[in-house]
Backbone as JSON, one array per atom type, in Angstrom:
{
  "sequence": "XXXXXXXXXXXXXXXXXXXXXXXXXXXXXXXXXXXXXXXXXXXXXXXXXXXXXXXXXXXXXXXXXXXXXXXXXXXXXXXXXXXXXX",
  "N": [[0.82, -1.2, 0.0], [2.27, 1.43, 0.45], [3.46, 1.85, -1.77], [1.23, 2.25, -3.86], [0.11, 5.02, -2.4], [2.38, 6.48, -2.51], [2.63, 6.93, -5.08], [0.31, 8.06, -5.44], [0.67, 10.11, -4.38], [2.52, 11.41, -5.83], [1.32, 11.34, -8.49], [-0.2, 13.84, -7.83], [1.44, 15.79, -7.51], [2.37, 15.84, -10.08], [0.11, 16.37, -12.08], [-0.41, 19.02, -10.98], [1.74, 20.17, -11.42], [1.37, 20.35, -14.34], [-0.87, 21.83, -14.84], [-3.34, 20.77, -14.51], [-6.08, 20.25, -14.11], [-8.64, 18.75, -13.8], [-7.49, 16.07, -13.51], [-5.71, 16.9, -11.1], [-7.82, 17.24, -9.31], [-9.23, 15.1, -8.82], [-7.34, 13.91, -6.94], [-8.7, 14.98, -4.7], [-10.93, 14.37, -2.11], [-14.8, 14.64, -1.66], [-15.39, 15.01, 0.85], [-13.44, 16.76, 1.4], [-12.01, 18.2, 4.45], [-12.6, 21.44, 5.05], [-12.29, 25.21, 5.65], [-14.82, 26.81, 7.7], [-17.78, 27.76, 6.41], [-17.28, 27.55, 3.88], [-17.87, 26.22, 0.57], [-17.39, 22.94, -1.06], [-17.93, 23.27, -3.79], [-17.3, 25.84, -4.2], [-14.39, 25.87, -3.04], [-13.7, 24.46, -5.15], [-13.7, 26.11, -7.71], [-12.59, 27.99, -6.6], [-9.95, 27.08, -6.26], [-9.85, 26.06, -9.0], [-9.13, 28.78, -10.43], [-6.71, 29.5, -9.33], [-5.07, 27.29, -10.3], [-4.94, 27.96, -12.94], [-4.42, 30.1, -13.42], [-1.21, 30.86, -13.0], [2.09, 30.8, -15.77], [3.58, 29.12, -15.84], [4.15, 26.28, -13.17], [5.83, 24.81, -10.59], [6.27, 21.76, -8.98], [7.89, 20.01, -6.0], [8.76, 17.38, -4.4], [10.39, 15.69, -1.73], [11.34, 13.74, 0.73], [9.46, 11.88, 1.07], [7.38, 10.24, 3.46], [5.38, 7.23, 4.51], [3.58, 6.4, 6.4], [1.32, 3.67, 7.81], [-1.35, 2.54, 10.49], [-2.66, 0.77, 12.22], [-5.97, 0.66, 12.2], [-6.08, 0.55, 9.45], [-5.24, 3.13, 8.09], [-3.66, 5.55, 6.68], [-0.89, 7.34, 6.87], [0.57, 10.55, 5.28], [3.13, 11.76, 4.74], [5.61, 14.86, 3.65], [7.89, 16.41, 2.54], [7.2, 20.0, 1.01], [8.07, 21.87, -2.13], [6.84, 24.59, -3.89], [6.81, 26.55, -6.7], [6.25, 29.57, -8.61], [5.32, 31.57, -11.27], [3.85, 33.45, -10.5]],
  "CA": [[0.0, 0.0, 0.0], [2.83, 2.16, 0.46], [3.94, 2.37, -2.68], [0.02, 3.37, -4.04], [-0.21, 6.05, -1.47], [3.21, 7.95, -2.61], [2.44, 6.97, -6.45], [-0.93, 8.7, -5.39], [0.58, 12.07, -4.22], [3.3, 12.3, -6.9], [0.62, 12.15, -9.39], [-1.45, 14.74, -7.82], [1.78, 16.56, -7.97], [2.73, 15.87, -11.38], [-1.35, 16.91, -12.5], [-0.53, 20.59, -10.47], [2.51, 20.94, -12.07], [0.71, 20.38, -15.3], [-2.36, 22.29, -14.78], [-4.46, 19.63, -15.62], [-6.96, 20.32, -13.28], [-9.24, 17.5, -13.87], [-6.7, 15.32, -13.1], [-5.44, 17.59, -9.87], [-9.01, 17.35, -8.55], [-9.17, 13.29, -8.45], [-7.1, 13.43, -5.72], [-9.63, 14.74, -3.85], [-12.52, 13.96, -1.67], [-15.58, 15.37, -1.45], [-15.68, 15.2, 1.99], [-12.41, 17.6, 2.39], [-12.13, 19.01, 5.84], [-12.5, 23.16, 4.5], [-12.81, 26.02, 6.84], [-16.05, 26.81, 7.83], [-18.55, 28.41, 5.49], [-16.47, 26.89, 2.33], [-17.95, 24.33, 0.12], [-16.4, 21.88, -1.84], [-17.66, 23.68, -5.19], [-16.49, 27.03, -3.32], [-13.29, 25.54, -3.14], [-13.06, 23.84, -6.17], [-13.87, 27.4, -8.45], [-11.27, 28.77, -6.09], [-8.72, 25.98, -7.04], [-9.38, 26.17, -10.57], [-8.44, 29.54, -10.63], [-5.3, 29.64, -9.39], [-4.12, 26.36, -10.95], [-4.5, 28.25, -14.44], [-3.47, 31.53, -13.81], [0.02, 30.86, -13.92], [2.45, 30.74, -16.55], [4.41, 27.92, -14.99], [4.41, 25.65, -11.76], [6.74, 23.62, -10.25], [5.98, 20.88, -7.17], [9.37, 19.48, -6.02], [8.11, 16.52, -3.14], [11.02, 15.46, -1.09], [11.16, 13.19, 2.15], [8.15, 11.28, 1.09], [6.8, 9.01, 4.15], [4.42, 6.88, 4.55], [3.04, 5.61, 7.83], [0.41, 3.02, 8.0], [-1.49, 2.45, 11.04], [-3.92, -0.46, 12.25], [-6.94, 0.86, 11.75], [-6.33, 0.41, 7.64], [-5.62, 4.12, 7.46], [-2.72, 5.76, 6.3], [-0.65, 8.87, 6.9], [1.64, 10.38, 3.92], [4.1, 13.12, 5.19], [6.5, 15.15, 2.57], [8.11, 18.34, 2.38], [7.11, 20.51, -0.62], [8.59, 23.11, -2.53], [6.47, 25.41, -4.95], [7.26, 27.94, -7.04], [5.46, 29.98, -10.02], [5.63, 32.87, -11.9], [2.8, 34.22, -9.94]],
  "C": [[0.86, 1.26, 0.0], [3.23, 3.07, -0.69], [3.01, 3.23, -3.52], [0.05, 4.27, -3.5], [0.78, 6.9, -2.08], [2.86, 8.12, -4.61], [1.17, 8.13, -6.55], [-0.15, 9.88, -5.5], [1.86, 12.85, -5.24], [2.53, 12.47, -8.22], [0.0, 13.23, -9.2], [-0.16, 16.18, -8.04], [1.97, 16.78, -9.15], [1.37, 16.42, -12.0], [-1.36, 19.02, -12.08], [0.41, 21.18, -11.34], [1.98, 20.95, -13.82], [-0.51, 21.52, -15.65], [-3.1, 21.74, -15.36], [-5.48, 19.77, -14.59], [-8.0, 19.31, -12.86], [-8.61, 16.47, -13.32], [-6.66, 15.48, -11.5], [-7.0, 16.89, -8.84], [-9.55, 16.12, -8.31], [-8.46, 13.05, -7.66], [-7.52, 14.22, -4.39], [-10.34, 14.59, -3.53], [-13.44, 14.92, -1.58], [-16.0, 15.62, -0.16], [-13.57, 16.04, 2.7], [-12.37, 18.18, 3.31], [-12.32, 20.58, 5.05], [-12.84, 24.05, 5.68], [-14.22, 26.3, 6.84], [-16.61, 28.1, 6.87], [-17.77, 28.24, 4.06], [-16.84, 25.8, 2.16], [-17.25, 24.05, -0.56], [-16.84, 22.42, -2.99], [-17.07, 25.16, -5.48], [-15.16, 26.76, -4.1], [-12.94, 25.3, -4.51], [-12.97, 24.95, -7.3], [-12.77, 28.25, -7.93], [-10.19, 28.32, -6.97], [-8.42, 25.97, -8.16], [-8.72, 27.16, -11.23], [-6.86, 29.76, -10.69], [-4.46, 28.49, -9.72], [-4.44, 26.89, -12.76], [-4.11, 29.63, -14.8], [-2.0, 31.6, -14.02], [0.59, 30.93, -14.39], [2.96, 29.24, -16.3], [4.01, 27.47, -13.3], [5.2, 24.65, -11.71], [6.73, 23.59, -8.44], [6.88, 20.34, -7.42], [8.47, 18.5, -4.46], [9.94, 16.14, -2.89], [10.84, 14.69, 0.29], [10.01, 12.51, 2.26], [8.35, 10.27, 2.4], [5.94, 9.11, 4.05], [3.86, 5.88, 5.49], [1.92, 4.91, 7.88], [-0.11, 2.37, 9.36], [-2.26, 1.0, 11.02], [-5.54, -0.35, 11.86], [-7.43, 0.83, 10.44], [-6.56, 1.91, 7.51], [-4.08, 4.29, 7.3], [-2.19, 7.5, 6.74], [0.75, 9.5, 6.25], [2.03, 11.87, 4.4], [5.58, 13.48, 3.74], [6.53, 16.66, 2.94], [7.81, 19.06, 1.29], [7.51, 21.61, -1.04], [7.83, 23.87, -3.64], [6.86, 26.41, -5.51], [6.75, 27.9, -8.75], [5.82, 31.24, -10.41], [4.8, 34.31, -11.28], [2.86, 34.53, -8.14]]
}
């Protein structure tokens, strides 16, 4: 499972650094935690924005772990580096 879980979050980077948005947005749930009074189509009209304003992005992941507990859940820690034109 380990290896799904980091394959998971380097595609979601590789989809940001793309601006593929469609893509980006399959790795998440519809039940995202969000601050209060933000929905999930809120968010997601937010999100779309600024993954195509841009010119460029670049996600650099580093230090990927991936901790698996008993309960059959998982917890995926990484450092990240962004940087855009914007």
């Amino acid at each position: 499972m380990s290896v799904e879980l980091e394959l998971a979050v380097n595609n979601w980077a590789s989809a940001w650094v793309a601006q593929d948005f469609d893509k980006y947005l399959q790795s998440y749930s519809t039940a995202l935690i969000l601050p209060p009074n933000l929905e999930f189509s809120q968010w997601k009209v937010s999100r779309k924005k600024k993954l195509s304003k841009p010119k460029f992005i670049e996600v650099l992941l580093s230090d990927v772990k991936v901790v698996l507990n008993s309960n059959n859940e998982a917890v995926v820690r990484f450092v990240q580096r962004y940087r855009s034109n914007t």
